[in-house]
PDB file of the backbone (N, CA, C, O) and the ligand in Angstrom, with CONECT records:
HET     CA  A 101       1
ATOM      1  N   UNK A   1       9.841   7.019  48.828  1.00  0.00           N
ATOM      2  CA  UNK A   1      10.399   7.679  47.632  1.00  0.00           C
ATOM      3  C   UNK A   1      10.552   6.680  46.496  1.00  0.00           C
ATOM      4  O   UNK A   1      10.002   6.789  45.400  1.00  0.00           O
ATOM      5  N   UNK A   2      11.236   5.845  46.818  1.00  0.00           N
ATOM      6  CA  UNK A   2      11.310   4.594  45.733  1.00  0.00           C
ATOM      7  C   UNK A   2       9.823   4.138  44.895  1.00  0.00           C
ATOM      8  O   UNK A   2       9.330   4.170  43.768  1.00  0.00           O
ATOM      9  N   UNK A   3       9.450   3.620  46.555  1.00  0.00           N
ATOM     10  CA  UNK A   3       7.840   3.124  45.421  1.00  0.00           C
ATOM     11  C   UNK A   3       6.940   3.694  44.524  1.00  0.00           C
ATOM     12  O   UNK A   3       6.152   3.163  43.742  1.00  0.00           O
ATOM     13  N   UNK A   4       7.252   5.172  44.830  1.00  0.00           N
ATOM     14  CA  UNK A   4       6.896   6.450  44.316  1.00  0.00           C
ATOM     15  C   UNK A   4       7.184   6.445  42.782  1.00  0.00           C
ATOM     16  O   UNK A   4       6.294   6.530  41.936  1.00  0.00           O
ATOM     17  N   UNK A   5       8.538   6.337  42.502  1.00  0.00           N
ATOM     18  CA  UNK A   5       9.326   6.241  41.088  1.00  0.00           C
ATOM     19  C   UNK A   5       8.739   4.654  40.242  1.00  0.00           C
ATOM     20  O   UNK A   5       8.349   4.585  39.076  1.00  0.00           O
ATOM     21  N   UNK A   6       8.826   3.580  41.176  1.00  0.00           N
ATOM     22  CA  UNK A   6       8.249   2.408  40.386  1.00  0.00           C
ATOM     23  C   UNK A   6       6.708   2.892  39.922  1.00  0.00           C
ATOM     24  O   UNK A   6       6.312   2.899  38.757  1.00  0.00           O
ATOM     25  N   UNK A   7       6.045   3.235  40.928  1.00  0.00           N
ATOM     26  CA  UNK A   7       4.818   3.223  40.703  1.00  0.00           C
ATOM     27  C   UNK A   7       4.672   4.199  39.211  1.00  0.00           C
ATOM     28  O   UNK A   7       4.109   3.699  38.236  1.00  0.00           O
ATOM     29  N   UNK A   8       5.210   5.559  39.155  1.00  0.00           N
ATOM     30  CA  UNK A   8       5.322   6.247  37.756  1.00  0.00           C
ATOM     31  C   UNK A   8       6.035   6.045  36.606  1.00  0.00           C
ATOM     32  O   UNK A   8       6.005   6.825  35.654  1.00  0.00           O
ATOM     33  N   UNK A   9       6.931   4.631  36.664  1.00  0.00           N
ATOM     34  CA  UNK A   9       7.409   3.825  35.838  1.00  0.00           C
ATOM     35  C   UNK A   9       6.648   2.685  34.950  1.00  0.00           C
ATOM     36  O   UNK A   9       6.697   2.389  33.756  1.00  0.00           O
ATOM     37  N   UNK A  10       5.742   2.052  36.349  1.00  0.00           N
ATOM     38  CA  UNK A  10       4.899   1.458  35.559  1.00  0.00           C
ATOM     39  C   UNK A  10       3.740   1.851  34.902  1.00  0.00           C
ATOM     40  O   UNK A  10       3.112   1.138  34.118  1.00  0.00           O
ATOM     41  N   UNK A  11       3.341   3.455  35.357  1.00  0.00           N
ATOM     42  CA  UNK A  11       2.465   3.887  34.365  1.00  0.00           C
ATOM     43  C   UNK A  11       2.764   4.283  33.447  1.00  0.00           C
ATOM     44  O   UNK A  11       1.783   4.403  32.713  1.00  0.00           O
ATOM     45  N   UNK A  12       3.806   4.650  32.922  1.00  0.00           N
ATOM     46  CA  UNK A  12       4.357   5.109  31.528  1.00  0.00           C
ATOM     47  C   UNK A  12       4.466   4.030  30.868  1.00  0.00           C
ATOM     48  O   UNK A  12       4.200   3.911  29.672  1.00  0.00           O
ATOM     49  N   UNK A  13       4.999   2.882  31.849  1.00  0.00           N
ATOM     50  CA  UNK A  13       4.517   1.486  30.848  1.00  0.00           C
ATOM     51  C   UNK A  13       3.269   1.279  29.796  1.00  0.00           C
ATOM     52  O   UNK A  13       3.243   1.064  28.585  1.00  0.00           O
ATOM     53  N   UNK A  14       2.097   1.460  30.939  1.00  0.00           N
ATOM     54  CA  UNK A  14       0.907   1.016  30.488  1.00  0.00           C
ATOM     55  C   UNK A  14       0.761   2.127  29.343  1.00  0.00           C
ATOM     56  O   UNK A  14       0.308   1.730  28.270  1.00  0.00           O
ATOM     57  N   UNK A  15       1.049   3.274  29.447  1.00  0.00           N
ATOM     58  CA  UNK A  15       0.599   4.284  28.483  1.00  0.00           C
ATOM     59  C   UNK A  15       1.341   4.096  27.192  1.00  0.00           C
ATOM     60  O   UNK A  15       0.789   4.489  26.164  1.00  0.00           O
ATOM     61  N   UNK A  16       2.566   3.522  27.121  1.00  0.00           N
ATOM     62  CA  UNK A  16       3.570   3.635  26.234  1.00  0.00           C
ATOM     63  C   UNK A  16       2.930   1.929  25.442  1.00  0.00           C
ATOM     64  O   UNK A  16       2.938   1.849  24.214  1.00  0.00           O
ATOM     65  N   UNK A  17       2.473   0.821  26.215  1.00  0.00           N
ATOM     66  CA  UNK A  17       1.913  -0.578  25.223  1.00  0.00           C
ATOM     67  C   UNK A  17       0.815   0.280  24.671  1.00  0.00           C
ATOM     68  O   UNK A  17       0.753   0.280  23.441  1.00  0.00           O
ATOM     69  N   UNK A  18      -0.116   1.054  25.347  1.00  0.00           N
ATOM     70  CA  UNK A  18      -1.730   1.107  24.760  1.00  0.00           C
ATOM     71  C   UNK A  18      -1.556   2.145  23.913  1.00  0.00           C
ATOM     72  O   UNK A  18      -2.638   2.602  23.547  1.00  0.00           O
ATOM     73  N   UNK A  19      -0.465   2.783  23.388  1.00  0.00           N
ATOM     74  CA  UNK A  19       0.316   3.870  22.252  1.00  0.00           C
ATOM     75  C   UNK A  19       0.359   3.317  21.332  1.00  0.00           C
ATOM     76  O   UNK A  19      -0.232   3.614  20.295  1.00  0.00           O
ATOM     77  N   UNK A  20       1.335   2.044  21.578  1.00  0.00           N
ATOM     78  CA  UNK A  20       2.129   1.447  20.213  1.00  0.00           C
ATOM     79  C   UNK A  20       0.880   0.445  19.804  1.00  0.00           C
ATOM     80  O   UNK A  20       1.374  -0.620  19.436  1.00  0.00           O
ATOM     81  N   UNK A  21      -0.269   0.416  19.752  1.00  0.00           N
ATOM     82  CA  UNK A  21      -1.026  -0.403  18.569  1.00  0.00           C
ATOM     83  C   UNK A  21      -1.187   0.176  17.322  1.00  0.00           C
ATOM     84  O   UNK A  21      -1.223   1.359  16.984  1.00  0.00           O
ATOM     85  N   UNK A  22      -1.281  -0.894  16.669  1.00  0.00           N
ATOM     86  CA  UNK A  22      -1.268  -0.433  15.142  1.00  0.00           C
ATOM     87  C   UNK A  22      -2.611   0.528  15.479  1.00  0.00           C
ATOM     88  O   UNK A  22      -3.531   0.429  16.290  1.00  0.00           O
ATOM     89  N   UNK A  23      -2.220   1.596  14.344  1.00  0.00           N
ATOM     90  CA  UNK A  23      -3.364   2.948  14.346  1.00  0.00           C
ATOM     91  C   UNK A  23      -3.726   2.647  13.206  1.00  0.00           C
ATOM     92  O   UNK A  23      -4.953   2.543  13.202  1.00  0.00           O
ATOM     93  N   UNK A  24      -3.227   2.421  12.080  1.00  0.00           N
ATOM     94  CA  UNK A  24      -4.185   2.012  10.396  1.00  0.00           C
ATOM     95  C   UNK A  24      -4.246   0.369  10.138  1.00  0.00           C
ATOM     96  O   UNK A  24      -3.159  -0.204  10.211  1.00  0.00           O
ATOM     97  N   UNK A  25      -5.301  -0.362   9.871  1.00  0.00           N
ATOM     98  CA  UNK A  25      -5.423  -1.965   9.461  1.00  0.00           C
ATOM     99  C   UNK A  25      -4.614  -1.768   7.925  1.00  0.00           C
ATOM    100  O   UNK A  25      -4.992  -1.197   6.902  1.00  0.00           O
ATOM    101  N   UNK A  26      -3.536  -2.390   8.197  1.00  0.00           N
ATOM    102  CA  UNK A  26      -2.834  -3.046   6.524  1.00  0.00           C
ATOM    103  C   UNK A  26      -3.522  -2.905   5.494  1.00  0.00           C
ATOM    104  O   UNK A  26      -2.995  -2.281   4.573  1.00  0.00           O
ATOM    105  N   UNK A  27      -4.889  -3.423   5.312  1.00  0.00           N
ATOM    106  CA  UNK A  27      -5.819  -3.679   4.530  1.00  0.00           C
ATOM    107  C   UNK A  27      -6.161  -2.163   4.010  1.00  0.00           C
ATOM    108  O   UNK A  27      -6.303  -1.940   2.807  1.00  0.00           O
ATOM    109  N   UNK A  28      -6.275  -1.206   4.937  1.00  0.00           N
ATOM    110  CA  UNK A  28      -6.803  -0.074   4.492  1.00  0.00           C
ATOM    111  C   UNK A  28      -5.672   0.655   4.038  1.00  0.00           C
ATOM    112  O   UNK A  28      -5.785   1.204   2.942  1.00  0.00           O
ATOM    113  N   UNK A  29      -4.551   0.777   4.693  1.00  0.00           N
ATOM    114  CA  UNK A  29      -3.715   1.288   3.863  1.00  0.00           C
ATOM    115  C   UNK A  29      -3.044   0.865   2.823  1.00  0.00           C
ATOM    116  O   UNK A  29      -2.180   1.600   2.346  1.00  0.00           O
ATOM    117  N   UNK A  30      -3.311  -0.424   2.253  1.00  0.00           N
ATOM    118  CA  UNK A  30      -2.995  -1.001   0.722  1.00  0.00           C
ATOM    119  C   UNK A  30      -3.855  -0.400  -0.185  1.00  0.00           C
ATOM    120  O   UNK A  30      -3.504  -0.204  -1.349  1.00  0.00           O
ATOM    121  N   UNK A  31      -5.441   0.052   0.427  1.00  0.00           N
ATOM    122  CA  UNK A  31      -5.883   0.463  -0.271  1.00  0.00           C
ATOM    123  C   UNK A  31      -5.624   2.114  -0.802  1.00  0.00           C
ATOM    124  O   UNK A  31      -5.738   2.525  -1.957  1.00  0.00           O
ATOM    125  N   UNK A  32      -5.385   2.613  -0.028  1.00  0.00           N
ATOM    126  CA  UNK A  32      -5.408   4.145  -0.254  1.00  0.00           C
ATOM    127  C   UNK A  32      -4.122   3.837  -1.158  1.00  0.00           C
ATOM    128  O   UNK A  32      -4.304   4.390  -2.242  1.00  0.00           O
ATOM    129  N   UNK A  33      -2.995   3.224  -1.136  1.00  0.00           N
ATOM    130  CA  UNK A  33      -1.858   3.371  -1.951  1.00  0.00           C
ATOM    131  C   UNK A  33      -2.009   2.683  -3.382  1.00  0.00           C
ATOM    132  O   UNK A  33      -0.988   2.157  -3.824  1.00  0.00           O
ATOM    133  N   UNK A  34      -3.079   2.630  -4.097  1.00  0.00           N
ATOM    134  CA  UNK A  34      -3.590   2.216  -5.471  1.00  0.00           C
ATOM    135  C   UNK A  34      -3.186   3.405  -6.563  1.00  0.00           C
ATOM    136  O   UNK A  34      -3.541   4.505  -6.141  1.00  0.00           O
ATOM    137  N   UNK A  35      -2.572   3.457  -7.782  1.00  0.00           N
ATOM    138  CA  UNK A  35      -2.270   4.474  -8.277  1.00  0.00           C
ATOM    139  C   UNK A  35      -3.437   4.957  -9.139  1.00  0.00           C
ATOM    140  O   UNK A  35      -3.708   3.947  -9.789  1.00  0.00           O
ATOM    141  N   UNK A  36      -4.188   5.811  -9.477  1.00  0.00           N
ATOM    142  CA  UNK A  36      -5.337   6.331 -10.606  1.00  0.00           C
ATOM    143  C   UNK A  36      -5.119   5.347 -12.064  1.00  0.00           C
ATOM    144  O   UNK A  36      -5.946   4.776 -12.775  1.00  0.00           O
ATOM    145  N   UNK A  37      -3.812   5.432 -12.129  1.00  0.00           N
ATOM    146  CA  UNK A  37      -4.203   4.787 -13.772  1.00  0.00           C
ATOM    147  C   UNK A  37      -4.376   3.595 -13.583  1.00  0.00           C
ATOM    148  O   UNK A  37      -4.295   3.078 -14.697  1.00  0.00           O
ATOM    149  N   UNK A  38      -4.556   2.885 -12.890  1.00  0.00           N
ATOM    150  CA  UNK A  38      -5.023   1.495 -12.966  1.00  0.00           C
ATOM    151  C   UNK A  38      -6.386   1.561 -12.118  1.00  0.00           C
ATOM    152  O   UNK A  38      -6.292   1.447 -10.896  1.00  0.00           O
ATOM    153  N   UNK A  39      -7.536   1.722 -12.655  1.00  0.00           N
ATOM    154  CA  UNK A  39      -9.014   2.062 -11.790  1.00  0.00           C
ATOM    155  C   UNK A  39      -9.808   0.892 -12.081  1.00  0.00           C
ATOM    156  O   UNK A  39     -11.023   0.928 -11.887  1.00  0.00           O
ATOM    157  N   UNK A  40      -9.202  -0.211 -12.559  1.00  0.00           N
ATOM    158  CA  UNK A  40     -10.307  -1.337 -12.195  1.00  0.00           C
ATOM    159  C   UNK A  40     -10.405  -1.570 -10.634  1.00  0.00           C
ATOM    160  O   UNK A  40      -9.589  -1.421  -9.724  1.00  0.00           O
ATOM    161  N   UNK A  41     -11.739  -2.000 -10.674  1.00  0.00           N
ATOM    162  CA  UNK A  41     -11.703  -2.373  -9.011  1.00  0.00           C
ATOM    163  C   UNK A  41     -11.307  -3.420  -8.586  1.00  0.00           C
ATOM    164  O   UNK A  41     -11.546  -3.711  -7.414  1.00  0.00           O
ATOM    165  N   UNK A  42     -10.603  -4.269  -9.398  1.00  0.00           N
ATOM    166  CA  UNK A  42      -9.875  -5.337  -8.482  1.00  0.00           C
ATOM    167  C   UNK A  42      -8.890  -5.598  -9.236  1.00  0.00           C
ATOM    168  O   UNK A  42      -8.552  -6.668  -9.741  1.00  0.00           O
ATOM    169  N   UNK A  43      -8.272  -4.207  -9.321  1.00  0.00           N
ATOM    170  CA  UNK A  43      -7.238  -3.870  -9.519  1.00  0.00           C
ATOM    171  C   UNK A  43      -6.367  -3.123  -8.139  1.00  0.00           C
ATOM    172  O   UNK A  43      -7.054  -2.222  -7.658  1.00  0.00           O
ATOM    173  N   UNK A  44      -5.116  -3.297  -7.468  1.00  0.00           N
ATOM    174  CA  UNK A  44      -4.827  -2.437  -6.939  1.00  0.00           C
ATOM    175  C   UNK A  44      -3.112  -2.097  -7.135  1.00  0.00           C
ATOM    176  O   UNK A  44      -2.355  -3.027  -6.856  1.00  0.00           O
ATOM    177  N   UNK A  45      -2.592  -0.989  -7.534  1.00  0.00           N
ATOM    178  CA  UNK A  45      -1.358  -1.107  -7.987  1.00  0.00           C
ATOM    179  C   UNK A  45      -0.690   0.192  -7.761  1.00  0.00           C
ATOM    180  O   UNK A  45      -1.076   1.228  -8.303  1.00  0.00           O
ATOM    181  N   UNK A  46       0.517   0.110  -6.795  1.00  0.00           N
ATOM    182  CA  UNK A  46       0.854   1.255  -5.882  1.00  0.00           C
ATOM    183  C   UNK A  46       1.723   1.622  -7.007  1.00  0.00           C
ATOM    184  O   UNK A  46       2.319   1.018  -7.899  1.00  0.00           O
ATOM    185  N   UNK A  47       1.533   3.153  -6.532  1.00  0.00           N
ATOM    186  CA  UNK A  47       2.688   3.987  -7.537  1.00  0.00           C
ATOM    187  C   UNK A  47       4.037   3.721  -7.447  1.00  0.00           C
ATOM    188  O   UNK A  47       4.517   3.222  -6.428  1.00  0.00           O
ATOM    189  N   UNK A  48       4.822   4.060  -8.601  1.00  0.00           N
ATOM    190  CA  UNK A  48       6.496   3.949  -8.269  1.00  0.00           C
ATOM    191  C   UNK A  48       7.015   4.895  -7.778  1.00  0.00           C
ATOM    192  O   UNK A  48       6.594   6.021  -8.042  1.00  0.00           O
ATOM    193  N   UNK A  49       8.045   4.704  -6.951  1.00  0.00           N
ATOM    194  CA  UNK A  49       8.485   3.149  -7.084  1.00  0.00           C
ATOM    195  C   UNK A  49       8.117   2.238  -5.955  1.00  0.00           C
ATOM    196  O   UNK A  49       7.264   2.381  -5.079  1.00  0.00           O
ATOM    197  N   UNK A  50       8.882   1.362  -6.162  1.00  0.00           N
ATOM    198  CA  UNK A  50       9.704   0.956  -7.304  1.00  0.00           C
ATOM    199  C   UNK A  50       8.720   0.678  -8.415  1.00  0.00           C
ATOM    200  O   UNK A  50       7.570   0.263  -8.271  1.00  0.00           O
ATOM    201  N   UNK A  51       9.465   1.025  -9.776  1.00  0.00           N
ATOM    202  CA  UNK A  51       8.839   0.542 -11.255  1.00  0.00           C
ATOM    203  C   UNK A  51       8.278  -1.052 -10.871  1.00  0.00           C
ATOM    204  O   UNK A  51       8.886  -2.074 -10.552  1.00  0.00           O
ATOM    205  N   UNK A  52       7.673  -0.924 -10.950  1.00  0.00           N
ATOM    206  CA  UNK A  52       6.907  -2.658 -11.731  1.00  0.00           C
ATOM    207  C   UNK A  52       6.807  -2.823 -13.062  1.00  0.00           C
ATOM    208  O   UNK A  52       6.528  -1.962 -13.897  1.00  0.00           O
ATOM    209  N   UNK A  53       7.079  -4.124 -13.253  1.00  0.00           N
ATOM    210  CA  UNK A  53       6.983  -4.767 -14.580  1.00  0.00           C
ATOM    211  C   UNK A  53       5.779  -5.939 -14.940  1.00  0.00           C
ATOM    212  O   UNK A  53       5.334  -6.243 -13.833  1.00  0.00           O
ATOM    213  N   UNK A  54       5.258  -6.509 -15.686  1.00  0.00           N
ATOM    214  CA  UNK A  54       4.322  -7.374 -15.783  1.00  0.00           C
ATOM    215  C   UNK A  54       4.467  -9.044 -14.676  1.00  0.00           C
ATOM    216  O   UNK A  54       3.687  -9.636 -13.931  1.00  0.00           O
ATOM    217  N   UNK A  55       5.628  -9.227 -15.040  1.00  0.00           N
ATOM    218  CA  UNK A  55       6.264 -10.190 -14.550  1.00  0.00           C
ATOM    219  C   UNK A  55       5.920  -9.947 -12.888  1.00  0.00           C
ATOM    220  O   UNK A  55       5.654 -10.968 -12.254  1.00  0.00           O
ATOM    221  N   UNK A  56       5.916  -9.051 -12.384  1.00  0.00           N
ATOM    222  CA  UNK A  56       5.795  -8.586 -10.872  1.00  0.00           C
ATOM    223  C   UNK A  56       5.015  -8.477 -10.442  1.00  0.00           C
ATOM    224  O   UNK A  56       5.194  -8.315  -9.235  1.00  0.00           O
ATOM    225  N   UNK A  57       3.308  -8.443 -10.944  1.00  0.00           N
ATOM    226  CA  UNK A  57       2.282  -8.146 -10.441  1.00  0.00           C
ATOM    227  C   UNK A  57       1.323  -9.484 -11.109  1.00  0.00           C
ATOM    228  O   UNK A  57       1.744 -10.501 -11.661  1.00  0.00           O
ATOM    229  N   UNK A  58      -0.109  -9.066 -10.834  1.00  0.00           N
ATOM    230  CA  UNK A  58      -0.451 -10.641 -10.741  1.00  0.00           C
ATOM    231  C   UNK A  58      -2.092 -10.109 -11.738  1.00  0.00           C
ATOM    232  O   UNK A  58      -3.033 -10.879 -11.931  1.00  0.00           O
ATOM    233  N   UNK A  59      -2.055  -9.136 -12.062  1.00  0.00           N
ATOM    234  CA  UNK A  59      -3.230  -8.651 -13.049  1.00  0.00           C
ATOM    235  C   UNK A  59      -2.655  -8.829 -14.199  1.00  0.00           C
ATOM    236  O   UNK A  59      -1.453  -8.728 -14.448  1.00  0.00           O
ATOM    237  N   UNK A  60      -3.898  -9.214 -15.225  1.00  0.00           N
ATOM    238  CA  UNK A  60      -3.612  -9.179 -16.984  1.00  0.00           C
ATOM    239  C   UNK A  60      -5.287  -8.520 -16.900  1.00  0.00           C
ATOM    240  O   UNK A  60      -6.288  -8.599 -16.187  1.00  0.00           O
ATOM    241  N   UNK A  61      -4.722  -7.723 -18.361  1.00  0.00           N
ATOM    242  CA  UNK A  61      -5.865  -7.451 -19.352  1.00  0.00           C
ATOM    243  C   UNK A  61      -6.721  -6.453 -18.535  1.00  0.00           C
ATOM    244  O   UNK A  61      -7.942  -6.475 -18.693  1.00  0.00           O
ATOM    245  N   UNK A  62      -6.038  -5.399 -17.490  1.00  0.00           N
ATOM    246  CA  UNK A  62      -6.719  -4.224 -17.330  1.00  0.00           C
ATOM    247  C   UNK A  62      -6.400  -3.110 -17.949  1.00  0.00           C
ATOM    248  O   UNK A  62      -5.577  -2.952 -18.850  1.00  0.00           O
ATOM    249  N   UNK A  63      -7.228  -2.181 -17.324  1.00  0.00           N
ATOM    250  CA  UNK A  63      -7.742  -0.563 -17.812  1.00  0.00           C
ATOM    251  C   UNK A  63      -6.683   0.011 -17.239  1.00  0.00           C
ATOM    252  O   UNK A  63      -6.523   0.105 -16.022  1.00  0.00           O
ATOM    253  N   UNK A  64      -5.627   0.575 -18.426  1.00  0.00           N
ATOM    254  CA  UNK A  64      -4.511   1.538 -18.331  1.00  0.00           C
ATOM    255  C   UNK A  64      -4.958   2.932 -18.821  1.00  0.00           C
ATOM    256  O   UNK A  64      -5.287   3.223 -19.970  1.00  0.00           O
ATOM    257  N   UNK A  65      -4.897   3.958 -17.452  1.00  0.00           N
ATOM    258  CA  UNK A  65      -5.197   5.025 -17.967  1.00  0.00           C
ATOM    259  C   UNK A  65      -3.818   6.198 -18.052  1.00  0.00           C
ATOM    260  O   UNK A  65      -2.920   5.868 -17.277  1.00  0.00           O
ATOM    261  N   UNK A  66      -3.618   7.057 -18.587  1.00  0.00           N
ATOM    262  CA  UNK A  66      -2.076   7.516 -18.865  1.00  0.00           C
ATOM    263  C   UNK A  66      -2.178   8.566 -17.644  1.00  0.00           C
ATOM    264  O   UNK A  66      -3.206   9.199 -17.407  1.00  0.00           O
ATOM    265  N   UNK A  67      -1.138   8.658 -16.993  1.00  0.00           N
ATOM    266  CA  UNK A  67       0.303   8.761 -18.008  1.00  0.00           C
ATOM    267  C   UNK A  67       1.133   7.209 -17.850  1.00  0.00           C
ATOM    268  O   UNK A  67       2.252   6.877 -18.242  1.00  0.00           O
ATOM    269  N   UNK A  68       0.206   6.532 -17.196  1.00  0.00           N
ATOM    270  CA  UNK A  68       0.552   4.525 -16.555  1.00  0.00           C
ATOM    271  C   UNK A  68       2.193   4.650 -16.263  1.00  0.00           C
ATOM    272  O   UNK A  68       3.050   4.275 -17.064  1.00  0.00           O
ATOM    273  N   UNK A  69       2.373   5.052 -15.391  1.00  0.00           N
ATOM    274  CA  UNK A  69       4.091   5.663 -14.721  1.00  0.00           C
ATOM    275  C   UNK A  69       4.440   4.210 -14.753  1.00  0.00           C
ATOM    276  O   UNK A  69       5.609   4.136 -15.130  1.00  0.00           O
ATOM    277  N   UNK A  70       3.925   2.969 -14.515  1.00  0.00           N
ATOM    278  CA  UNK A  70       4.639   1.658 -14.904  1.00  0.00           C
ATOM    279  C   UNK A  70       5.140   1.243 -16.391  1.00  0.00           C
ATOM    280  O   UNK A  70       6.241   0.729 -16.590  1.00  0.00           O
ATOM    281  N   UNK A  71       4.185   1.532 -17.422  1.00  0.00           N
ATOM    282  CA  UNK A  71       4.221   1.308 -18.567  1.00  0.00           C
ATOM    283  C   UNK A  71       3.870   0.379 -18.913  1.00  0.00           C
ATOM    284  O   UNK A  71       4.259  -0.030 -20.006  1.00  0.00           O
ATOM    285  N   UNK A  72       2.868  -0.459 -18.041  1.00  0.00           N
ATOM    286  CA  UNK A  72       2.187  -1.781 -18.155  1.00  0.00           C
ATOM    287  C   UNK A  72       1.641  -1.691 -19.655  1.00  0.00           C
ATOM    288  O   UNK A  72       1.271  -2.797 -20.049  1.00  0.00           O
ATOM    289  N   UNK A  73       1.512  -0.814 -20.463  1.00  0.00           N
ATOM    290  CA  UNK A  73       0.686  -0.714 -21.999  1.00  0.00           C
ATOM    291  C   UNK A  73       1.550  -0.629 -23.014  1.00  0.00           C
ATOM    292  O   UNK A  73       1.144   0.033 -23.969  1.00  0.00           O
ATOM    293  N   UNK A  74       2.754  -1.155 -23.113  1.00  0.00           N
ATOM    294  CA  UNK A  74       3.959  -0.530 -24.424  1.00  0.00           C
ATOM    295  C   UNK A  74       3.020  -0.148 -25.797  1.00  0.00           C
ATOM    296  O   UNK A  74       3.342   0.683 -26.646  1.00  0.00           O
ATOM    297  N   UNK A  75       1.785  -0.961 -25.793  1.00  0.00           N
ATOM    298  CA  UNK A  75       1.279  -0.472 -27.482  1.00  0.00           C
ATOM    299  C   UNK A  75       0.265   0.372 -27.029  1.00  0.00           C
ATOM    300  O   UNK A  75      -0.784   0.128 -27.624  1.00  0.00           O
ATOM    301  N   UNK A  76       0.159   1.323 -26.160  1.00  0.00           N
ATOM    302  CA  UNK A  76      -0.881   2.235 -26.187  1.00  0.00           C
ATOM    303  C   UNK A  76      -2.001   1.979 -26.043  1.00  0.00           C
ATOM    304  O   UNK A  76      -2.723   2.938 -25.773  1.00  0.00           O
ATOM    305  N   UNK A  77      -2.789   0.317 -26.175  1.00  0.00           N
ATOM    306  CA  UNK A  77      -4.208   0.806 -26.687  1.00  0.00           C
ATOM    307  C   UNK A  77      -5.285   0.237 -25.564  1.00  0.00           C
ATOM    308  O   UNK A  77      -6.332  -0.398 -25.690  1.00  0.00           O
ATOM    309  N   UNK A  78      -4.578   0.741 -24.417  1.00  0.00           N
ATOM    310  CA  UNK A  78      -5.291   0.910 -22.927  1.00  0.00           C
ATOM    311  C   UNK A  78      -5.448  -0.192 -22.087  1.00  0.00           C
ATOM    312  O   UNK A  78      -5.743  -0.104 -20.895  1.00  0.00           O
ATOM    313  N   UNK A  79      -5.236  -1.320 -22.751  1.00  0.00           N
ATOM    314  CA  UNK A  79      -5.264  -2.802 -21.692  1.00  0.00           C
ATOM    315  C   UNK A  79      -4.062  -2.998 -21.410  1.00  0.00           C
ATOM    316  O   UNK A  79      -3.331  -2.692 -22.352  1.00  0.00           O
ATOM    317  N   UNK A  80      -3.484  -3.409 -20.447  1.00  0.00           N
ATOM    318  CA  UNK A  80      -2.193  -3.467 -19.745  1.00  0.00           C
ATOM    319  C   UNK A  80      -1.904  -4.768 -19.086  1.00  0.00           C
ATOM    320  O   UNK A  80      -2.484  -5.184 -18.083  1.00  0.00           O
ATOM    321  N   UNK A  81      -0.906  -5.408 -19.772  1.00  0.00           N
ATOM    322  CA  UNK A  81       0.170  -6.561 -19.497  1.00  0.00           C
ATOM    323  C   UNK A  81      -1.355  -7.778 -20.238  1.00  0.00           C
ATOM    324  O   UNK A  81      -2.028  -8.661 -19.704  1.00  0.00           O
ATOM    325  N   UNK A  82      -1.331  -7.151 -21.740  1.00  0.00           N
ATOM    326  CA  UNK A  82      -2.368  -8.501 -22.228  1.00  0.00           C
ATOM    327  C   UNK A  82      -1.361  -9.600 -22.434  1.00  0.00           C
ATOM    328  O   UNK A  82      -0.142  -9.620 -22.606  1.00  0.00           O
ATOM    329  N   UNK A  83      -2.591 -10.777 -22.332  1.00  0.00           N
ATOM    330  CA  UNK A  83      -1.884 -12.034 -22.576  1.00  0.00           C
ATOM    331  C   UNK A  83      -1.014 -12.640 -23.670  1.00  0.00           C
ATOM    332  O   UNK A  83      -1.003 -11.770 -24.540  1.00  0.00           O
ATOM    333  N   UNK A  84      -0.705 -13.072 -23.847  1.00  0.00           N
ATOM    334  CA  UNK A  84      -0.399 -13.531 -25.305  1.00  0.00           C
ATOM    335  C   UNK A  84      -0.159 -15.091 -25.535  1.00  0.00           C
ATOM    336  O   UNK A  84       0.088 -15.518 -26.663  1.00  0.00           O
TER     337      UNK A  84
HETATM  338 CA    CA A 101      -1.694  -2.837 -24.333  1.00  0.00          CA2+
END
């Protein structure tokens, strides 16, 4: 009776490690979380939130398309967090 219970203990083991592997690579799900208004391609910039600010991200001088829910463009005229 006993060995009975170990033995179906340790198979729920094995079933319960070969469960818990990661099911999506990091990599791919950074990608799917890119927001539309920022569509350069090496650009990638998840929606808010949290808000981001220029200071927080590591792109200058891309393609802001509206409604840019960050506000990376304060003057409107479509390049976002230019240099100065
Ligand atoms: Ca601008």
């Amino acid at each position: 009776m006993i060995p009975k219970i170990l033995a179906a203990i340790s198979i729920l083991g094995i079933i319960f490690l070969s469960s818990s592997q990661p099911q999506i690579p990091p990599a791919l799900a950074q990608t799917t979380n890119c927001d539309p208004a920022y569509p350069d391609p090496d650009v990638c910039i998840p929606s808010p939130p949290p808000d981001l600010d220029c200071g927080e991200i590591e792109y200058r001088n891309f393609t802001v398309l509206p409604p840019d829910p960050h506000r990376f463009d304060g003057d409107e005229d479509g390049i976002g967090c230019e240099k100065r």
